[in-house]
C-alpha positions in Angstrom: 46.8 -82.2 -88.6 46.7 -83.6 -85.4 47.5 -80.4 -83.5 44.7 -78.5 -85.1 42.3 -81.0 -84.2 43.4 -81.1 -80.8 42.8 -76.9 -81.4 39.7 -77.5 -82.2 38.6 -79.8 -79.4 40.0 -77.2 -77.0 38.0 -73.9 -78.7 34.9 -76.8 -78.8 34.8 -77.7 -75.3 35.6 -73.8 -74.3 32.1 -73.1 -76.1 30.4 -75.7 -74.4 31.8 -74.3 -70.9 30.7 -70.8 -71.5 26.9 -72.4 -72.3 26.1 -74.0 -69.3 27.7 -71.0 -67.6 25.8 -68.5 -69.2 22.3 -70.5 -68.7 19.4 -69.5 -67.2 18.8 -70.8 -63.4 15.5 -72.9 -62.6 13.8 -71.1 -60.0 13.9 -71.4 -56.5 10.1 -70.9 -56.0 7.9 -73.2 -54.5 5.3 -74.8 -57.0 2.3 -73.9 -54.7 3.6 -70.0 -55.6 3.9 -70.9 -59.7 0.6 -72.1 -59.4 -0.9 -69.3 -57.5 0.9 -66.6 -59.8 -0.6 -68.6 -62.6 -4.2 -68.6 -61.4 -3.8 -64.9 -60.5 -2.6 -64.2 -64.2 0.8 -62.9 -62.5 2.4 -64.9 -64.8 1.9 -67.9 -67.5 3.3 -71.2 -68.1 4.9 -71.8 -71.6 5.4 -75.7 -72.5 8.6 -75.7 -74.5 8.6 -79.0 -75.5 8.0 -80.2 -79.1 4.4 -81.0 -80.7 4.8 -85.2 -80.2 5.1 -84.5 -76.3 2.0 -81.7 -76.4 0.2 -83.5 -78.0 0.6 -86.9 -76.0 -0.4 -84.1 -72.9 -0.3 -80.7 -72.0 -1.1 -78.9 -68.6 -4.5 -76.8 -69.3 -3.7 -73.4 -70.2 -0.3 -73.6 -70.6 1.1 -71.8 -74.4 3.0 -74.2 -76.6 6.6 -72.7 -77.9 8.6 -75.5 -78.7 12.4 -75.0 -78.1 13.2 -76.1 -81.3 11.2 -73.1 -83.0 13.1 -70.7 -80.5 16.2 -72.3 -81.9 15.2 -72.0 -85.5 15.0 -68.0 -84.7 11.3 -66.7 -84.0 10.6 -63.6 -84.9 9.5 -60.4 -83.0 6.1 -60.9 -84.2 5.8 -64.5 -83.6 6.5 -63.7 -79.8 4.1 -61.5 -79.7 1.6 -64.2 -77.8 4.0 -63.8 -74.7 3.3 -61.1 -72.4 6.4 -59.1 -71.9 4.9 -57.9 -68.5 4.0 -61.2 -66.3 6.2 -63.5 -65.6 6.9 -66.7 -68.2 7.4 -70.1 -66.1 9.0 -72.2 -68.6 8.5 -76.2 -68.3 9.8 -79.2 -70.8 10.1 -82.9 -69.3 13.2 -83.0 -67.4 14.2 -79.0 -66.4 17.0 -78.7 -68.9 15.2 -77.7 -72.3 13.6 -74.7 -70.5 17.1 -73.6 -69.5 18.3 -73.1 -73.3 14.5 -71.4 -73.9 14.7 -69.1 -70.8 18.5 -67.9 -72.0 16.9 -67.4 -75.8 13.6 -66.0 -74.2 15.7 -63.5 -71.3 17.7 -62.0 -74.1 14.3 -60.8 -75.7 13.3 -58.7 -72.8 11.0 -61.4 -71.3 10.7 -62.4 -67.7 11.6 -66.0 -67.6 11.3 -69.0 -65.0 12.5 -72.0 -65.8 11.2 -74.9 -64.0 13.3 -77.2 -62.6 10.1 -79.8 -62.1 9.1 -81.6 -65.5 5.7 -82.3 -67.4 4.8 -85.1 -65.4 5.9 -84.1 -62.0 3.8 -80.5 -62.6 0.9 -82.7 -63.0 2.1 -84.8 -60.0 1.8 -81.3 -58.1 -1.7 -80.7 -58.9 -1.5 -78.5 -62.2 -4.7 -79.5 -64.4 -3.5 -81.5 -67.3 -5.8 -80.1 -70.6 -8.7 -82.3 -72.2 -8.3 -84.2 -75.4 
């Protein structure tokens, strides 16, 4: 009994290695450029974090896809609000949610960007947070 939990602790923390290893990278661009891409509809700015935190404040413009419908599986139809050909900078509060959406996202054919910068510091940096 004890070795196969010891098994399963090993196959466990393997899964968990390959995860971060296989996540998406923040990007290296300078927020000044996101910003610019974004006001020259280059690309767009998807808020990945869940409907409590939009709803407490959102960055104007920005398209809500919460990470937690990405996980629940979205369909082909439901992703259909993303534009497959501009880039998708992906933000959440701390930089690592967008990671786990920008892997989900990337294996759908999507452009992604995750942004290492959260919520607050975006808005910090001179994005225009939405009106109630």
């Amino acid at each position: 009994m004890y070795i196969a939990r010891i098994a399963c602790l090993i196959v466990l923390m393997a899964e968990c290695i390959g995860s971060v290893a296989n996540a998406a990278e923040h990007t290296k661009e300078p927020l000044s450029k996101v910003k610019q891409n974004i006001i020259d509809k280059k690309a767009v700015l998807v808020d990945v974090r869940e409907e409590k935190e939009w709803d407490s404040g959102h960055i104007d413009g920005a398209t809500f896809l919460p990470l937690s419908s990405l996980r629940d599986g979205v369909t082909d139809d439901e992703l259909k609000v993303l534009p497959k050909d501009k880039v998708l900078y992906l933000h959440c509060r701390s930089g690592q949610r967008c990671l786990v959406a920008g892997k989900i996202l990337g294996k759908h054919g999507f452009d992604v960007r995750p942004l290492k910068p959260g919520y607050e510091q975006l808005i910090s940096a001179g994005f225009p947070k939405a009106e109630e």
